[in-house]
C-alpha positions in Angstrom: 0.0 0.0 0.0 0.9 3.4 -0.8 2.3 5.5 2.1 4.5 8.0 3.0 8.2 7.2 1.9 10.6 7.8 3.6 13.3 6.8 1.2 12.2 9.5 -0.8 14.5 12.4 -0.6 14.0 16.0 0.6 10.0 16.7 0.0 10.0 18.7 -3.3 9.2 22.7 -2.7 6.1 23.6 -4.1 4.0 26.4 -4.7 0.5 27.4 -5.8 -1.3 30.0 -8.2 -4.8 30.3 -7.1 -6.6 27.5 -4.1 -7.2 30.3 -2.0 -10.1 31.6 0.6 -13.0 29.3 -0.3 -11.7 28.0 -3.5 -12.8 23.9 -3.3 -9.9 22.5 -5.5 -7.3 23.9 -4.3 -7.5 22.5 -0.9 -7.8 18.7 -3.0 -4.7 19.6 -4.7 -2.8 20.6 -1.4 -4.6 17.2 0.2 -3.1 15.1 -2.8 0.7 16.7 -2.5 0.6 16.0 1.1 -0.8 12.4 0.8 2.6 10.4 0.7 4.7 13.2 2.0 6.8 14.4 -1.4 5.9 18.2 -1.1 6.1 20.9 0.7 4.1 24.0 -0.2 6.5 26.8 0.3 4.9 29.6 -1.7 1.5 30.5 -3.4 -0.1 33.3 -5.3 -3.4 32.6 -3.9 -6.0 34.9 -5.2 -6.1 37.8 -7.9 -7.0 39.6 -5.2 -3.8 40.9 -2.8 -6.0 41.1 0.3 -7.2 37.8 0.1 -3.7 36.4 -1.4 -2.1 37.1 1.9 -4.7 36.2 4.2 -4.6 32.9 2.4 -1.4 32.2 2.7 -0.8 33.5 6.6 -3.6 30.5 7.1 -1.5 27.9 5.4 1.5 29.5 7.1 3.6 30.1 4.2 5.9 32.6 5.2 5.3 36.2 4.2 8.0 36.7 1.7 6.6 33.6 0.0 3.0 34.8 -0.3 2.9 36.9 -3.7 -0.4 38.8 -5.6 0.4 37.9 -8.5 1.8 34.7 -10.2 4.4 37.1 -12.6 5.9 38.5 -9.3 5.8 34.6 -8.2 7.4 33.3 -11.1 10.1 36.0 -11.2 11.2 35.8 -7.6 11.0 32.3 -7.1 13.1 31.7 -9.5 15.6 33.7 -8.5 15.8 31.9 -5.3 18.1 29.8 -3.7 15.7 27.7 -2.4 12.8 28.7 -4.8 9.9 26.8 -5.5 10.9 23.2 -8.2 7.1 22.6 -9.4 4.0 25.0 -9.4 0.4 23.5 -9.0 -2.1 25.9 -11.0 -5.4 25.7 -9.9 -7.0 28.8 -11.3 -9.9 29.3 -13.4 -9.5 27.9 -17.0 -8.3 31.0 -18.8 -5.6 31.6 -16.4 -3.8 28.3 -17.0 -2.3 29.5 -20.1 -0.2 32.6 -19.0 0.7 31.5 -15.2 1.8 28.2 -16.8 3.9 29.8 -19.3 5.3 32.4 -16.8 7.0 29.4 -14.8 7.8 27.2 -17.7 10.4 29.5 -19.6 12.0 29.6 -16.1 12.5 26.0 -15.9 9.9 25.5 -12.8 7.6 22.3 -13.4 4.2 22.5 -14.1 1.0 20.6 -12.4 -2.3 22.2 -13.9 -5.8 21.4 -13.3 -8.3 20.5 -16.3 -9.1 21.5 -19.0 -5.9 22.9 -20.4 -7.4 26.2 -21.2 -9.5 27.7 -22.0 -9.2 28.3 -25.9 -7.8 26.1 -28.3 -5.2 28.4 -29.4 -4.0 29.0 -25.7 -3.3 25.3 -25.7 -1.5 25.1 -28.6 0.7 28.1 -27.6 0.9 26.2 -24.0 1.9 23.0 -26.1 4.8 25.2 -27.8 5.9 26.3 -24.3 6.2 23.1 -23.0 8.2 21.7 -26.1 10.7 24.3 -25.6 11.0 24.1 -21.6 13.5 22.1 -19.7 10.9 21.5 -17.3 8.0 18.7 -17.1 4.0 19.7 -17.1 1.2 17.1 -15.8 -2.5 17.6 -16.2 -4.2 16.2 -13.8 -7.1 14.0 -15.0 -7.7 13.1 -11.8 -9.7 9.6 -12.4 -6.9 8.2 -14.9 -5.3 7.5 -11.1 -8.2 5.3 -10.0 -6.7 2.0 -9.4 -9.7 0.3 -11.2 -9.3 2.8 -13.8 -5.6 1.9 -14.9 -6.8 -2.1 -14.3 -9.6 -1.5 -17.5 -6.7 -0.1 -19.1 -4.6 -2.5 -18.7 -7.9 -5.3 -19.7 -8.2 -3.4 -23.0 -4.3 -3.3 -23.6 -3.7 -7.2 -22.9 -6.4 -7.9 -25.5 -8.8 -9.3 -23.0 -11.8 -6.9 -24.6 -10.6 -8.2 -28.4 -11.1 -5.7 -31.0 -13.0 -2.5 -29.3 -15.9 -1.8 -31.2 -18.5 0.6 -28.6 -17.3 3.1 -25.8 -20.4 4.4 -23.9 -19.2 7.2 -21.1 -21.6 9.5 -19.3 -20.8 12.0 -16.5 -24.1 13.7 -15.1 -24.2 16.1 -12.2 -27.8 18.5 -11.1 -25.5 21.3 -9.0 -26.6 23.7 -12.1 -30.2 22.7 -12.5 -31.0 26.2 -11.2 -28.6 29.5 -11.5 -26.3 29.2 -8.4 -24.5 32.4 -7.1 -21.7 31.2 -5.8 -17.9 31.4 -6.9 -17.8 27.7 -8.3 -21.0 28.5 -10.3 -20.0 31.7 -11.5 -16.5 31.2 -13.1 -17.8 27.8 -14.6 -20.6 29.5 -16.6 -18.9 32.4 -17.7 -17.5 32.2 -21.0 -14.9 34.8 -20.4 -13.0 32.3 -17.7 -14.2 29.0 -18.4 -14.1 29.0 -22.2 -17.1 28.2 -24.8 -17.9 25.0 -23.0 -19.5 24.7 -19.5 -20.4 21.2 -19.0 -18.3 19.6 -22.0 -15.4 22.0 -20.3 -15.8 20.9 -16.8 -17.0 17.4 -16.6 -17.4 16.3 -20.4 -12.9 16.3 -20.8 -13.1 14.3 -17.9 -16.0 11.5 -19.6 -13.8 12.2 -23.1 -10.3 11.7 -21.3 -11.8 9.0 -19.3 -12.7 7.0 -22.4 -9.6 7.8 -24.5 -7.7 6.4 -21.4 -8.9 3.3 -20.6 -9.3 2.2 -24.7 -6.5 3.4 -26.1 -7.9 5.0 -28.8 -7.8 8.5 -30.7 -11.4 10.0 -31.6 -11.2 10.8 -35.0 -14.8 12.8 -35.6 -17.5 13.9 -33.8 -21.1 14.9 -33.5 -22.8 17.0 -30.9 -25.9 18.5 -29.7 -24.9 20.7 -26.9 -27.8 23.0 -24.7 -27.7 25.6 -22.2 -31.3 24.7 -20.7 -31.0 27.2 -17.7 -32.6 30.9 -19.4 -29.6 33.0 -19.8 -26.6 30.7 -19.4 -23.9 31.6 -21.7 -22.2 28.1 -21.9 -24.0 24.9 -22.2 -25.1 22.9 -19.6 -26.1 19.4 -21.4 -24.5 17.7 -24.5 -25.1 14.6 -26.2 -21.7 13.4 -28.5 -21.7 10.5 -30.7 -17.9 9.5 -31.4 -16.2 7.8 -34.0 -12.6 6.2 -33.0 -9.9 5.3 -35.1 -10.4 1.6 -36.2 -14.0 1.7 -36.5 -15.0 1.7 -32.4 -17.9 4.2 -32.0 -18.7 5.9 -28.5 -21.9 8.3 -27.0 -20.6 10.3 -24.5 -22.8 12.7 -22.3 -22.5 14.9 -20.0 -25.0 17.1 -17.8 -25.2 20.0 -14.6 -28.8 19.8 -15.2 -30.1 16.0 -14.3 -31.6 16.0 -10.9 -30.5 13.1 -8.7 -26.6 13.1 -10.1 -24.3 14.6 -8.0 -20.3 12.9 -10.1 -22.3 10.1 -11.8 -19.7 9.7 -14.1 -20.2 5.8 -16.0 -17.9 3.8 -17.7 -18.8 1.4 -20.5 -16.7 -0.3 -23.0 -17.1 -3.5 -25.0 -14.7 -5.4 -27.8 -15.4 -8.6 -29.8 -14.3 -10.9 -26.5 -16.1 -9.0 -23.7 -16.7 -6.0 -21.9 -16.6 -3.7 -18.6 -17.7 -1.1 -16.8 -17.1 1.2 -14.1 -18.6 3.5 -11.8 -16.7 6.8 -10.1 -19.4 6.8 -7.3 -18.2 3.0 -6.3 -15.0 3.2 -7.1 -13.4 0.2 -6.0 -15.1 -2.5 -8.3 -14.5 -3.1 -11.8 -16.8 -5.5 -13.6 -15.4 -7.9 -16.5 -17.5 -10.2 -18.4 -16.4 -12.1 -21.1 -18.8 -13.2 -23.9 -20.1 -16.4 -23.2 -19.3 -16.4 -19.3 -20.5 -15.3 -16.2 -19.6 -11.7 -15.4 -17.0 -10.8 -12.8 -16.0 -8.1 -10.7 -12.3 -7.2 -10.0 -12.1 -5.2 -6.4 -9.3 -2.8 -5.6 -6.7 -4.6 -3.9 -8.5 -7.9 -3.8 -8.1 -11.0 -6.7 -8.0 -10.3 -9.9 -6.2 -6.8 -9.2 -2.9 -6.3 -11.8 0.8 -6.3 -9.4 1.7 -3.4 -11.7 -1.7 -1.5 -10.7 -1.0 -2.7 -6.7 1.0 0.5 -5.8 -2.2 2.8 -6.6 -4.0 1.4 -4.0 -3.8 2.5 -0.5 -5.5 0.7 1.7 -6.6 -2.6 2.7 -9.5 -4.0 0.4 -12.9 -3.2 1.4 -12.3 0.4 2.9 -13.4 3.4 0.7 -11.4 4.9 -1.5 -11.2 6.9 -4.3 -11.4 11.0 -5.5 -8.3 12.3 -3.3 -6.4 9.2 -3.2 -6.5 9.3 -7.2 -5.3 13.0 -6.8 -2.4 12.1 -4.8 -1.5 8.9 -7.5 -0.8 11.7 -9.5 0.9 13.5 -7.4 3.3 11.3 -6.1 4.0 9.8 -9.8 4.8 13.7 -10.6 7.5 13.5 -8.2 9.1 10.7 -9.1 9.0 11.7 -12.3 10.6 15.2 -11.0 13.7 13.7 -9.0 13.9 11.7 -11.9 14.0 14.5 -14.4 16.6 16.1 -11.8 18.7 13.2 -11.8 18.7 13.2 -15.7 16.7 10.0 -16.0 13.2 9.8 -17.6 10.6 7.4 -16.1 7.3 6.6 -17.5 3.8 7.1 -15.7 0.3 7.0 -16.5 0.0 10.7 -15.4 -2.0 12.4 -18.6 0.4 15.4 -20.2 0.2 18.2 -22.4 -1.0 16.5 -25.5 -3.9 14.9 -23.1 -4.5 19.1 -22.6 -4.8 19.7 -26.1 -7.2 16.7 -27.0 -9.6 18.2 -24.1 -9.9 21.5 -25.4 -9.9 20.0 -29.0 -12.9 17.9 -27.9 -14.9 21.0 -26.6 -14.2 23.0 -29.6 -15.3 20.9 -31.7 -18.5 20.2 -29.8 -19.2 23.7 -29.9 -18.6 23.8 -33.6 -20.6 20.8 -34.6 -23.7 22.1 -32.3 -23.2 25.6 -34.1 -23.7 23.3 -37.6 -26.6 21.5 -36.6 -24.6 18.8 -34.6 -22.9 18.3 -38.4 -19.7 15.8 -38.1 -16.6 17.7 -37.1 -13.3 16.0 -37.9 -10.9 15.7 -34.2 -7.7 16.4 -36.7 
C-alpha cells in the first residue's frame, strides 16, 4: 500500500497559483501533494485579489515573503531563489492556465495544472509550444486516470482481454446547475470569459472524453454534438449529447450534464470489444466489472483477486475500505514527483500521469463540440 516514503529524498518545494479563501480544488490539490509526503508548499499566489492572497497564505503558514499577488511577481522571484519553489500546481480558473503556466515554464519550474488545459484552443496550442521548448516537465491532472480500477480497464483493453474495441459508452451527469447558483464555483464555470465556450463539455465532459480515451486506447477521430444551455440566460451549455467515432471503426456516446436532478459525479464507464466488456462507476469506485462473452460476469475489487501487481502500488488501503477521488489526486501527485527527481537526476521514467497533449485533446474535444452544435450537430473532424 501506498504510504508515505521515507526513502524519498527531501520533499519537493512547491508552490500554488490560485486554491485560495474558499476555493474547493485547491484545498484537494494541497490534500493530494501532502498524501505520501513528497511536497512541501513553500509559496503560493493565492487569489487575484492581494487582500485575500495574503490572508490565504498566513492560514496555510507560508511565510510572508513567499505569499505573492500575482503569479508574474511569483514566477520571477521564485526563481531567483536559492531555495525557490521546483514545481507549481495551478489551480485557477481555466483562462488563467495558459499565461501562469507559461510564466513558470520559460523559467524552468515544473508544471502541475488542473483540467481542462485552457481555456481556448489556441491557448493550448501556444501552452503546447511552451512546454516543447522548456527544460521543465507539465502534468495535467485528470484526476480519475489515477483510479486503481481505472488503470486495471486499461490494462484489460491493452492485454487484449476486450478483443477488437468496437463501442465506448461514457456518461458524466451532475444537477448542481439545474437552477442559476451564485456562488464562486458556479460563477466562473458559466462564464464564457473564464471558463471558455464549454460549460459542461469543459468541466465534466474532458473528464468522460479523457476517461474514455484512457482506458481504450484510442484517438477519436470525428464527432457529432448537440450541446444546450437549458438554464434561461446561461452563456455556456449545460447538457451535451456526443456521438464518437474512433480510429479503427469503435464508436462511442458520451454525455454529460449540470442539469439532471439526482446526479451529484455520476460519471459511467462502459466499454465492450469482440471478447467482452466492462464497466465502471466513479461513485463506487473500488469495483471493476469484466464479463467475457459467453461467461458469467466478474468483478475485479481494488486490492483484492483479480487486481494487476503493476496497478497494486495505486492502491492504499486494505480492500474493502473506501477509497477513491483524493487518493487518485495524490497517485498523480506522487507519480509527478518521481518523475521530477527523476528528471533532476537526468533520467526519464514513464507514468500513467495524462500530459500536455492529453490538454490539447480536451480543449480539441470541446471545440469541436461547440462547432458541430453551431452546424446542426454536423460531423466535425478531431484532426
Amino acid at each position: 500500500m501506498a504510504n508515505e516514503d521515507s526513502t524519498f529524498p527531501r520533499p519537493i518545494r512547491l508552490g500554488m497559483v490560485g486554491g485560495g479563501k474558499d476555493a474547493f480544488i485547491g484545498a484537494v490539490h494541497r490534500i493530494a501533494a501532502r498524501l505520501d509526503g513528497r511536497y512541501e508548499l513553500v509559496a503560493g499566489a493565492l487569489s487575484s485579489t492581494p487582500g485575500k492572497a495574503l490572508e490565504s497564505g498566513r492560514v496555510l503558514g507560508l511565510k510572508e515573503d513567499r505569499i505573492y499577488g500575482s503569479f508574474e511577481a511569483m514566477a520571477k522571484r521564485e526563481a531567483r531563489l536559492k531555495d525557490g519553489i521546483e514545481a507549481v500546481a495551478i489551480v485557477t480558473p481555466n483562462h488563467v492556465h495558459y499565461p501562469a503556466a507559461k510564466a513558470f515554464l520559460k523559467r524552468g519550474v515544473h508544471v502541475i495544472c488542473d483540467k481542462p488545459l485552457t481555456s481556448t484552443l489556441a491557448d493550448a496550442r501556444k501552452l503546447a509550444k511552451a512546454v516543447e521548448t522548456s527544460e521543465a516537465l507539465f502534468f495535467l491532472t485528470h484526476n480519475y486516470t489515477g483510479y486503481p480500477m481505472v488503470r486495471q480497464a486499461r490494462e484489460l483493453v491493452r492485454n487484449g482481454d476486450l478483443g477488437t474495441i468496437r463501442v465506448i459508452q461514457v456518461e458524466y451527469p451532475q444537477d448542481w446547475l439545474t437552477v442559476e447558483q451564485h456562488n464562486k464555483q458556479a460563477e466562473w464555470r458559466t462564464d464564457p470569459a473564464r471558463s471558455g465556450a464549454g460549460g459542461s463539455t469543459g468541466d465534466i465532459g474532458t473528464h468522460a472524453y479523457n476517461l474514455a480515451c484512457f482506458v481504450s486506447g484510442l484517438a477519436c477521430e470525428c464527432l457529432a454534438a448537440d450541446v444546450q444551455s437549458f438554464v434561461p440566460g446561461r452563456l455556456v451549455d449545460d447538457n451535451a449529447h456526443v456521438m464518437l467515432r474512433f480510429e479503427g471503426g469503435a464508436r462511442g456516446m458520451l454525455w454529460c450534464s449540470q442539469v439532471a436532478p439526482g446526479n451529484e459525479n455520476n460519471l459511467r464507464l462502459r466499454v465492450y470489444g469482440d471478447k467482452g466488456g466492462l464497466e465502471w462507476h466513479q461513485e463506487n469506485p473500488n469495483y471493476l466489472h469484466v464479463t467475457k462473452f459467453g461467461q458469467p460476469a466478474h468483478v475485479v475489487t481494488r486490492g483484492g483477486a483479480g487486481m494487476s501487481e503493476e496497478i497494486a502500488p495505486a492502491t492504499r488501503v486494505p480492500p474493502g475500505h473506501p477509497e477513491g477521488y483524493l487518493e487518485g489526486f495524490a497517485n498523480l501527485y506522487r507519480e509527478a514527483a518521481d518523475a521530477i527527481r527523476a528528471h533532476q537526476e537526468g533520467r526519464t521514467i514513464s507514468t500513467l500521469i495524462p500530459g500536455i497533449s492529453d490538454g490539447v485533446e480536451g480543449v480539441k474535444f470541446v471545440d469541436a463540440c461547440v462547432r458541430s452544435s453551431h452546424k446542426n450537430s454536423a460531423w466535425v473532424s478531431m484532426k
